[in-house]
TORKOL-4160 file (C-alpha; in steps of 0.2 Angstrom, whole numbers, padded with zeros to 4 digits, m for minus):
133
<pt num="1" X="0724" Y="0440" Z="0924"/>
<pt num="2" X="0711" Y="0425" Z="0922"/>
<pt num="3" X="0720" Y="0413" Z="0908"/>
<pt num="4" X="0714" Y="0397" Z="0904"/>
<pt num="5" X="0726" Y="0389" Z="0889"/>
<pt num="6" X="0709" Y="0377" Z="0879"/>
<pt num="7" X="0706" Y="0368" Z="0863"/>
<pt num="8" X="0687" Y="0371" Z="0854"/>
<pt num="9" X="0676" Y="0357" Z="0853"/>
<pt num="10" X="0665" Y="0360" Z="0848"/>
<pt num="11" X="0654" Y="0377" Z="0841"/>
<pt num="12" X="0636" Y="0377" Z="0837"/>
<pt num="13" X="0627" Y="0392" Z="0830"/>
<pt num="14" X="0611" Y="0401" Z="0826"/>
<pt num="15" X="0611" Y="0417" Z="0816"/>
<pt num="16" X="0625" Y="0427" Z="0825"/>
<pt num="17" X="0623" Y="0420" Z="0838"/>
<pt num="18" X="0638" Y="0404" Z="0845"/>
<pt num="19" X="0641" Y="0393" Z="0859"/>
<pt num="20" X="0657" Y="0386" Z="0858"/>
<pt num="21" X="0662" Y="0371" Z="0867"/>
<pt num="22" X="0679" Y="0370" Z="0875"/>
<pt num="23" X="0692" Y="0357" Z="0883"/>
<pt num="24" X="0705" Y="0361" Z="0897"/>
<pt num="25" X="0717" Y="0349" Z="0908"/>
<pt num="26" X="0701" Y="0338" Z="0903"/>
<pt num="27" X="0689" Y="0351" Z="0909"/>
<pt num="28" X="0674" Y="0358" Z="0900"/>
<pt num="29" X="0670" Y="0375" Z="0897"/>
<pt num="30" X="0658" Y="0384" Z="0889"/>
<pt num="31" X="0656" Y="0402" Z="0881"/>
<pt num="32" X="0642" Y="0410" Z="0872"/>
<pt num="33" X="0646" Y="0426" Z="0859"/>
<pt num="34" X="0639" Y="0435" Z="0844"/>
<pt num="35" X="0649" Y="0436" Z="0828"/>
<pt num="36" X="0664" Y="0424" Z="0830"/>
<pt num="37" X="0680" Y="0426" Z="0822"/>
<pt num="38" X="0683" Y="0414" Z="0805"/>
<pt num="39" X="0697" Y="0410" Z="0813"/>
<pt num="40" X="0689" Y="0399" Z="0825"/>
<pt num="41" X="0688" Y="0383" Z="0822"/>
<pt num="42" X="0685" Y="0366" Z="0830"/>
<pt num="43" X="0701" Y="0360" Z="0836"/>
<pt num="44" X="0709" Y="0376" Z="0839"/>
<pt num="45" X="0721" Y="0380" Z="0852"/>
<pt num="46" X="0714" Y="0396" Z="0862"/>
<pt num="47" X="0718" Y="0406" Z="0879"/>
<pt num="48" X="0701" Y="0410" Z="0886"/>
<pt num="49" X="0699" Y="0425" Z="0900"/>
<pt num="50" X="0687" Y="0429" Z="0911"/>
<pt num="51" X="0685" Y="0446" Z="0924"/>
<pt num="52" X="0689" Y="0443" Z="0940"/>
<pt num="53" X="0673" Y="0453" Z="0944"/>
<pt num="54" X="0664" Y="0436" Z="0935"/>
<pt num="55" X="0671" Y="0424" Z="0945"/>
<pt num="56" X="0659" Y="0418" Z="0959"/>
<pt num="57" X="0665" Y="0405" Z="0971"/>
<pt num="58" X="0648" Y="0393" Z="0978"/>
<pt num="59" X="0649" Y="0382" Z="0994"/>
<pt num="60" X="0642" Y="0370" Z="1001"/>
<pt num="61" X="0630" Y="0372" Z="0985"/>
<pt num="62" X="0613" Y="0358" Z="0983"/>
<pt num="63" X="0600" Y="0362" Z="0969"/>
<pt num="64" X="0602" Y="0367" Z="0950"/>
<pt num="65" X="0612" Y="0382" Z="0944"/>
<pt num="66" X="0609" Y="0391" Z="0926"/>
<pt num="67" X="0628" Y="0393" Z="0927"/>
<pt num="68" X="0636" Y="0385" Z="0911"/>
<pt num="69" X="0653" Y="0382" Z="0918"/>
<pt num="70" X="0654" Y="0376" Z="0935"/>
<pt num="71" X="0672" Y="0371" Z="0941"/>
<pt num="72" X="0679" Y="0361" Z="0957"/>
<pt num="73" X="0693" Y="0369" Z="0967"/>
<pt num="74" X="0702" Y="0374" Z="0982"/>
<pt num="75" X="0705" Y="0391" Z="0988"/>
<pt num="76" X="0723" Y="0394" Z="0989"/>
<pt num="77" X="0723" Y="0413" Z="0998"/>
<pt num="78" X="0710" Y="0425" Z="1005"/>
<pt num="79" X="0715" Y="0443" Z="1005"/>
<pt num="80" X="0698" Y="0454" Z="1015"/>
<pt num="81" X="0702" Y="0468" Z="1010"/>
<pt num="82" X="0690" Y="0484" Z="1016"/>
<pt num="83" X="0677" Y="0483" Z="1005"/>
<pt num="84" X="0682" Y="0468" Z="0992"/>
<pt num="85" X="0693" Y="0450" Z="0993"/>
<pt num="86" X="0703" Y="0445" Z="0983"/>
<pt num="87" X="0703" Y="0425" Z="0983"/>
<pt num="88" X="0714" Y="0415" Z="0972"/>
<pt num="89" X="0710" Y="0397" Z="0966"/>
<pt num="90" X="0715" Y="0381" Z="0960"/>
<pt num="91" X="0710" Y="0371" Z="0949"/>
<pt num="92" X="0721" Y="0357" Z="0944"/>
<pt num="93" X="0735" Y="0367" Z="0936"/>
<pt num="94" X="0725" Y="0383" Z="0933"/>
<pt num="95" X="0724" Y="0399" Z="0944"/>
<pt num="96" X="0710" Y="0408" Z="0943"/>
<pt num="97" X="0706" Y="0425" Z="0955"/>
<pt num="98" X="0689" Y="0430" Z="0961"/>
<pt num="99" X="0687" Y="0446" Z="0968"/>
<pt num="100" X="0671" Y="0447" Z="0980"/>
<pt num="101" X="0665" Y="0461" Z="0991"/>
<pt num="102" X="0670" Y="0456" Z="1010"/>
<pt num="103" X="0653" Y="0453" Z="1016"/>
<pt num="104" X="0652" Y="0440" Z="1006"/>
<pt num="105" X="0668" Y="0432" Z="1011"/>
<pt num="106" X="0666" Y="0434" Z="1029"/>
<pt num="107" X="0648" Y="0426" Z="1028"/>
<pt num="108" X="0654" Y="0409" Z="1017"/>
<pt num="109" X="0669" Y="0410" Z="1028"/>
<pt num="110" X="0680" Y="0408" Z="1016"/>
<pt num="111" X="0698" Y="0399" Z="1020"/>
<pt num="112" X="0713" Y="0391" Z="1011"/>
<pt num="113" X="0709" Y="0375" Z="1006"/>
<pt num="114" X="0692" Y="0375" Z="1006"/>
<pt num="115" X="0685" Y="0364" Z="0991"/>
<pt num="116" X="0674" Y="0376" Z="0981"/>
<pt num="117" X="0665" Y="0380" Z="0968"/>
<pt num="118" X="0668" Y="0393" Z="0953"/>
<pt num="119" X="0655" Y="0399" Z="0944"/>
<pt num="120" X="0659" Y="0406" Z="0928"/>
<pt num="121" X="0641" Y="0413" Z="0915"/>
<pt num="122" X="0645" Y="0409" Z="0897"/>
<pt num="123" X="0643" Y="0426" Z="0893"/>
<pt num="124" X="0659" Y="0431" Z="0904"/>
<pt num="125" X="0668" Y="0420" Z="0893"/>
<pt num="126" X="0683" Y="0426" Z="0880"/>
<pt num="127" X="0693" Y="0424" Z="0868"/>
<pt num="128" X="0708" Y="0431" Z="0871"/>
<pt num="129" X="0719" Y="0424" Z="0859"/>
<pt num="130" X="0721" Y="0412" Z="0848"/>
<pt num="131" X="0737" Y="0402" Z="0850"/>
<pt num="132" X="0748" Y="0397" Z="0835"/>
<pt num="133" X="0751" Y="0380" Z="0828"/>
């Protein structure tokens, strides 16, 4: 499961709808969502969690991306299976999991310790939890 233990920074709204700006191991992430909870608030300690399925991996990447949260790391395994990999990163203290389909791992040639990109959309963003004080 995708887990990333953050603090809110920041949350700006119009109408329903919220992007909130979020701080992890000095990192920052961004989510965008309709109808946020009252709960959260700027300074509030959250577990974020994103789909493996939402979890792109760039290399070797030049040129702009509309991807709001775009995060250095290192692959740590590769798993091809028949159809999908499974590919587990990190990033500083955090491990995420990417699942791609084998065709595309095979043509980045994908291998532990390569530096990489994660891409992460704003929309695939959640809240999972809020933590207590």
């Amino acid at each position: 499961m995708n887990t990333i233990k953050a603090t809110i920074t920041d949350i700006k709204s119009v109408d329903n709808l919220n992007i909130v700006t979020f701080k992890s191991n000095g990192l920052s992430l961004k989510m965008m969502s309709l109808d946020l909870s009252s709960a959260i608030e700027i300074g509030k300690d959250v577990v974020l969690y994103v789909k493996p399925t939402a979890v792109g991996i760039g290399k070797n990447l030049s040129g702009m991306l509309s991807y709001s949260n775009r995060l250095n790391a290192v692959i740590k395994t590769v798993n091809n299976g028949k159809l999908l990999s499974t590919i587990s990163l990190k990033i500083d203290d955090t491990v995420l999991e990417s699942i791609i389909t084998v065709d595309s791992s095979k043509m980045m040639e994908l291998k532990v310790k390569d530096e990489v990109v994660v891409l992460i959309k704003s929309s695939d963003l959640y809240i999972m939890k809020e933590k207590d004080a």
